[in-house]
C-alpha positions as CSV (number, residue, x, y, z in Angstrom):
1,X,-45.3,30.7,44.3
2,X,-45.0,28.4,41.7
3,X,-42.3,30.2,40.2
4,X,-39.9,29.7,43.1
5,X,-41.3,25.6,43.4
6,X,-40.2,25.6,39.4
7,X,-36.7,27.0,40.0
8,X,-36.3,24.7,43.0
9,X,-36.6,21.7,40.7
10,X,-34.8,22.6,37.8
11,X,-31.9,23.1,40.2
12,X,-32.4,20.1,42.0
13,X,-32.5,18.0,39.1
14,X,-30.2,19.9,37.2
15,X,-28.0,17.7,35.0
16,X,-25.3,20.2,34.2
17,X,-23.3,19.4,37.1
18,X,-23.8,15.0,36.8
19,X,-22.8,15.5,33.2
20,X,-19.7,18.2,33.7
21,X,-18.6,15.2,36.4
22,X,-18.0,12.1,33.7
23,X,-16.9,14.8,30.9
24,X,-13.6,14.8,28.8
25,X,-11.1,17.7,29.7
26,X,-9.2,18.9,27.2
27,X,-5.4,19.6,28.4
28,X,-4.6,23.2,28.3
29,X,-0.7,22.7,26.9
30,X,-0.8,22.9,23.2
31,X,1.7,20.0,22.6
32,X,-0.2,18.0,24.6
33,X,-3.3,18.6,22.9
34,X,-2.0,17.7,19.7
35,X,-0.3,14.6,20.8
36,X,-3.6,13.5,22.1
37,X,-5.0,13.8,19.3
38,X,-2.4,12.2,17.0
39,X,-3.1,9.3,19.4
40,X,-6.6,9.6,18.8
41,X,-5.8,9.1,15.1
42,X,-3.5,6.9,15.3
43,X,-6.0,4.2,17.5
44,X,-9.0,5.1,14.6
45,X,-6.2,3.9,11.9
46,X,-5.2,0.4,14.0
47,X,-9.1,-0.4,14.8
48,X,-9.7,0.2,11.0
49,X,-7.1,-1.7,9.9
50,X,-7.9,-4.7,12.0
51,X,-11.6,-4.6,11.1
52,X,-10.5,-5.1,7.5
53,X,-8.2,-7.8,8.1
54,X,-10.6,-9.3,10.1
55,X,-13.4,-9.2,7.8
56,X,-11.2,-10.7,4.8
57,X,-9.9,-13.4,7.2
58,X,-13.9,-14.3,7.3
59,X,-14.7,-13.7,3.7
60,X,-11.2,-16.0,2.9
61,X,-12.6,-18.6,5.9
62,X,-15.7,-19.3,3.8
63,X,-14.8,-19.5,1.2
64,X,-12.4,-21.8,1.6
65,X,-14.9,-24.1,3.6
66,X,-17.2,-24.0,0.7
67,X,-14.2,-24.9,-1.8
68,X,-13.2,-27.9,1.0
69,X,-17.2,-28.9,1.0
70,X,-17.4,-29.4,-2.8
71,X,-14.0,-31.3,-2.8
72,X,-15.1,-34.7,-3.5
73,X,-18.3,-34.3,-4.8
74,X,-17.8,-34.7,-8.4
75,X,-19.3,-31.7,-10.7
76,X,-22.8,-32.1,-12.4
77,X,-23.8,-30.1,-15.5
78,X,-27.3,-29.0,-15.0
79,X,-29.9,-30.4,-17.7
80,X,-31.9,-28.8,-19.5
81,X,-34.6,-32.2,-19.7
82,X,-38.2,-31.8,-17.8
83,X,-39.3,-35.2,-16.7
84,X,-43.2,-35.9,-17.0
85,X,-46.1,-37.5,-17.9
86,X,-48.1,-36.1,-21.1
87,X,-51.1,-36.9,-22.2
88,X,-52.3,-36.9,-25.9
89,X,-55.6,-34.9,-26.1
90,X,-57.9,-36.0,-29.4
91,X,-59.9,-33.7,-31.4
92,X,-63.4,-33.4,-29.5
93,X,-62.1,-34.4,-26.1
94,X,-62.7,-31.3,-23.3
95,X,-59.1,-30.4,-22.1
96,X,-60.5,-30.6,-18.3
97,X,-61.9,-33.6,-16.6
């Protein structure tokens, strides 16, 4: 009995058919299939290209911002001074208080 209740659900809820429904077909004409996938190619190619030209328009966008940013500020050379307050210690004194 518990066979046949088993086999009753796995058909019910069977997701061979729900799956075969939203699937890709592949065309049976040969010229066809190979047009489909030069197109397939051909799209891969384009989004690639755009990313690229996208992501160096960005890079180039920055960059030029942070050239724009630092246009009137006029350029410091870092220092190599320490500014502070020192203390003489005497023979004899304890270096803690």
């Amino acid at each position: 009995m518990s066979d046949r209740l088993f086999r009753s659900f796995q058909t019910r809820f069977s997701s061979v058919g729900l799956s075969a429904m939203f699937a890709p077909r592949k065309p049976r004409h040969p010229l066809l299939r190979v047009l489909l996938g030069v197109i397939g190619v051909l799209l891969l190619a384009v989004l690639l290209v755009v990313g690229l030209v996208v992501g160096t328009a960005m890079l180039a966008g920055g960059l030029l911002v942070r050239l724009l940013r630092q246009r009137g500020k006029p350029m410091t050379t870092p220092s190599r001074v320490v500014d502070g307050e020192y203390h003489v210690v005497k023979p004899g004194q304890p270096l803690l208080r």
